[in-house]
C-alpha positions in Angstrom: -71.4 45.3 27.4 -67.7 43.9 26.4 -69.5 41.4 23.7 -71.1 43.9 21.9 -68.1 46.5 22.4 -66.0 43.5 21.0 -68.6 43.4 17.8 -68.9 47.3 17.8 -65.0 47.6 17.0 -64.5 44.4 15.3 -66.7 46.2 12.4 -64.4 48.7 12.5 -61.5 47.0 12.0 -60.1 46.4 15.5 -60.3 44.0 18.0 -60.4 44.7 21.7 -57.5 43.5 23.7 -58.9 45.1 27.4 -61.8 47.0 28.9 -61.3 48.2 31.9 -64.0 50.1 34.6 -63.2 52.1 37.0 -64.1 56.1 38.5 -66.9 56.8 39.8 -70.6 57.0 40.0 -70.8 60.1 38.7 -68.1 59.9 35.7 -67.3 56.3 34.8 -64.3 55.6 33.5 -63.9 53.0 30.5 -60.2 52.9 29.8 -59.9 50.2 26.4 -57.1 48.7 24.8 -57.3 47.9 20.6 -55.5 46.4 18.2 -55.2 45.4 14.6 -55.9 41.5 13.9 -53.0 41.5 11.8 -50.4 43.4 14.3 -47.6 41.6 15.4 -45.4 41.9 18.5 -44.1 45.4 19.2 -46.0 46.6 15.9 -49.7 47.5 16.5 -50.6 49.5 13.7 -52.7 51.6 16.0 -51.9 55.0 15.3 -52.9 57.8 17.2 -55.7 58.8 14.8 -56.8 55.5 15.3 -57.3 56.3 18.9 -59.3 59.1 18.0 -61.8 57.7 15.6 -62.0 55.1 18.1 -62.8 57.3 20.8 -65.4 59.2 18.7 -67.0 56.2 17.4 -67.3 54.3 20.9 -68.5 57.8 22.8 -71.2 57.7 20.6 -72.0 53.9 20.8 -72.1 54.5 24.5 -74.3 57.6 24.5 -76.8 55.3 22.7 -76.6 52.6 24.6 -77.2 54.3 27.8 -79.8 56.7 26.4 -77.3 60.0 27.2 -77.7 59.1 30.7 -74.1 58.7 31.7 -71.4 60.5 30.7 -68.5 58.4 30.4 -64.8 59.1 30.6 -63.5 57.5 28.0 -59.3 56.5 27.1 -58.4 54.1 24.2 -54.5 53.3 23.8 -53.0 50.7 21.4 -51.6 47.6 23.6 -48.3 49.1 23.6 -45.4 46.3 23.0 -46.0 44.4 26.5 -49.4 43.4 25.1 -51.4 41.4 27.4 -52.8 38.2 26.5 -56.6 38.3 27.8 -58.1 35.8 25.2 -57.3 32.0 25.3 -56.9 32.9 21.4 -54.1 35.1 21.8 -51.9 32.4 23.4 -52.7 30.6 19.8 -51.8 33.7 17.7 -48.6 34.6 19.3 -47.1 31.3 19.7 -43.2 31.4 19.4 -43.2 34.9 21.3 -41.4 35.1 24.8 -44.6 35.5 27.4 -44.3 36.5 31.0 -47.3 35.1 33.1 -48.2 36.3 36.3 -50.1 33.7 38.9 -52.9 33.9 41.1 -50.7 31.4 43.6 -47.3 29.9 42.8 -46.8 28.6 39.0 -43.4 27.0 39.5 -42.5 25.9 42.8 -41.9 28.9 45.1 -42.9 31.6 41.9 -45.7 33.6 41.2 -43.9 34.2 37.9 -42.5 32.5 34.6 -41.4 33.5 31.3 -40.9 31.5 29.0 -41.4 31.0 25.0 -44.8 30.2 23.8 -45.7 27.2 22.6 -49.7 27.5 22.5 -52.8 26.1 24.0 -54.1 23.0 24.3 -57.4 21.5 26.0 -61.0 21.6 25.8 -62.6 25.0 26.5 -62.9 25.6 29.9 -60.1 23.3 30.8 -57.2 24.9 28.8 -53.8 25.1 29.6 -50.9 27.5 27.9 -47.6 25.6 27.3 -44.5 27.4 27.6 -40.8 26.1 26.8 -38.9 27.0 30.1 -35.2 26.8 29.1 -35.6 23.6 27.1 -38.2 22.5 29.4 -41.6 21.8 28.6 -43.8 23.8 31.4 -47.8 23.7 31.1 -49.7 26.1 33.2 -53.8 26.3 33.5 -55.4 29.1 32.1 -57.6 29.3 35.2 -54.0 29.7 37.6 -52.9 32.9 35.3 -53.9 36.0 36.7 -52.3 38.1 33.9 -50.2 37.2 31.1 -48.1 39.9 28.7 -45.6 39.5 26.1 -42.2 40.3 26.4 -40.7 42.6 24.0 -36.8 42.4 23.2 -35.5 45.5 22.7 -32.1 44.5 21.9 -33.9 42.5 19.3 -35.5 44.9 17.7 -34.3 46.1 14.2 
């Protein structure tokens, strides 16, 4: 279902940056994250209108899809500013951000956890890595060792 969800809001003018499952059998719960193409860090563009058409628009896109059989639960939020990065693309388009990834098993000796300042993606797909620039040093990380990556928002930075 998330390809056709991703073309589904892409003709609308957002792209999906999570779907996430969950409740029950009886009321399923689809909670989705959306962005503008063109947002940068910390500034969406997703208003709360936006939310609401896209909630409209996606109950009904579900309703046909399932025939009116289930009735979904359904919550769409912008990315808010610690936007996760779920898309080997995204670790393209925010290069030169500060990123903080998360491990499934150490990514540094004896952490779970770095942060560092993106430098990109490079590989083949299926074998890509994410580069970060660890206090001066160069760090590269698989994209198959992250569990979850977000970008870190400076607050004291913000104008």
């Amino acid at each position: 279902m998330e390809p056709e969800l991703e073309r589904f809001l892409s003709g609308m003018g957002f792209e999906l940056v999570s779907a996430e499952r969950g409740g029950g059998r009886r009321r399923p719960l689809l909670r989705l994250r959306v962005d503008r193409p063109d947002s940068r860090p910390g500034h969406s563009n997703v208003t709360v209108d936006d939310c609401a058409e896209v909630s409209r628009a996606v109950s009904r896109f579900l309703e046909q899809r399932a025939g009116g059989e289930e009735d979904w639960v359904l919550e769409v939020s912008s990315p808010g500013v610690d936007r996760p990065l779920t898309k080997p693309r995204d670790y393209v388009r925010f290069a030169g951000q500060t990123v903080r990834l998360r491990g499934f098993g150490p990514l540094l000796p004896g952490s779970r956890q770095v942060v560092g300042r993106l430098v990109g993606l490079e590989g083949e797909p299926g074998g890509e890595a994410v580069v970060l620039d660890v206090a001066g040093e160069k760090v590269t990380v698989p994209l198959a060792d992250i569990a979850g990556a977000t970008l870190v928002y400076d607050f004291a930075g913000e104008s």
